[in-house]
LOMITOR-367121 format. One line per field, with one value per residue (C-alpha): residue in three letters; residue number from 0; x negated, y, z negated. Coordinates in steps of 0.02 Angstrom, whole numbers, plus 50000, padded with zeros to 5 digits. Layout:
res = (ala / ...)
n = (NUM / ...)
c1 = (X / ...)
c2 = (Y / ...)
c3 = (Z / ...)
This chain:
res = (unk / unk / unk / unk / unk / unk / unk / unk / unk / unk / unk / unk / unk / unk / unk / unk / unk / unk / unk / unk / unk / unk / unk / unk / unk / unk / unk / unk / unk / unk / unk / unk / unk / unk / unk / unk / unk / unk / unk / unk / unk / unk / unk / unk / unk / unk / unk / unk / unk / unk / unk / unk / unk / unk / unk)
n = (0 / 1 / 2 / 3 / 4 / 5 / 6 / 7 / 8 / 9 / 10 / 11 / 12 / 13 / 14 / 15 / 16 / 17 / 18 / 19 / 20 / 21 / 22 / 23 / 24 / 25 / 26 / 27 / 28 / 29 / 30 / 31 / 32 / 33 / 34 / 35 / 36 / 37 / 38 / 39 / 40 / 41 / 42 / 43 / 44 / 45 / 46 / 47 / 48 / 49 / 50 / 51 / 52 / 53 / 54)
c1 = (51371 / 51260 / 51197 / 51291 / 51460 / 51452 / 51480 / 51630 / 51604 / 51744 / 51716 / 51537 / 51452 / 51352 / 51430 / 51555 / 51665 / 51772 / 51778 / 51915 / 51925 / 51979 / 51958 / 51816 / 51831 / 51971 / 51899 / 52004 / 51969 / 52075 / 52097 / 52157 / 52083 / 51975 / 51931 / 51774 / 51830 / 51724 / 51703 / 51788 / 51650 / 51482 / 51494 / 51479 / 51561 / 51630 / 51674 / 51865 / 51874 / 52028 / 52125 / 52050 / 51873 / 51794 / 51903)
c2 = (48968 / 48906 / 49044 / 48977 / 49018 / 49166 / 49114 / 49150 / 48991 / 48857 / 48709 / 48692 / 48573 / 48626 / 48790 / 48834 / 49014 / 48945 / 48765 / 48675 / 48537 / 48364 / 48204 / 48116 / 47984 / 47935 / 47846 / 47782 / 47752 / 47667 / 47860 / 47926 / 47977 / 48115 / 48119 / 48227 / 48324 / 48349 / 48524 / 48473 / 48615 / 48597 / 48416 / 48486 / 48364 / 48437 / 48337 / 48373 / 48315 / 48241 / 48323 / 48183 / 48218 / 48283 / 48211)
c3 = (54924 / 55059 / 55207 / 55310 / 55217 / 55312 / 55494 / 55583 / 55705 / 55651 / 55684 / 55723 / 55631 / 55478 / 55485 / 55359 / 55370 / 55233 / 55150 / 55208 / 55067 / 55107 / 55001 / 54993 / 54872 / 54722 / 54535 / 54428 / 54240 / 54095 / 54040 / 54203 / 54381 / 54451 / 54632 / 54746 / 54902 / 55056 / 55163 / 55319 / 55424 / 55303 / 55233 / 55033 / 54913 / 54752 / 54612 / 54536 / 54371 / 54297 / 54147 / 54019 / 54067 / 53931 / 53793)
């Protein structure tokens, strides 16, 4: 977590009291589909593997 996890301003920009996950982007494979997921308040991406990752 970032220092800024900490702040109890929503909704400023580049502060982040609690990440608020939206998508970011969608891939799709021949095995299925994973997708990443943007903090709505701090702009970090996280990357949510699909269930055949890894097989």
């Amino acid at each position: 977590m970032a220092i800024d996890d900490a702040n109890d301003n929503a909704g400023v920009p580049g502060e982040c009291p609690e990440h608020e996950w939206k998508v970011h982007g969608i891939y799709l494979r021949g095995t299925g589909a994973s997708m990443s997921v943007e903090c709505k308040w701090c702009g970090a991406i996280q990357y949510e593997p699909s269930l055949s990752d890894g097989t």
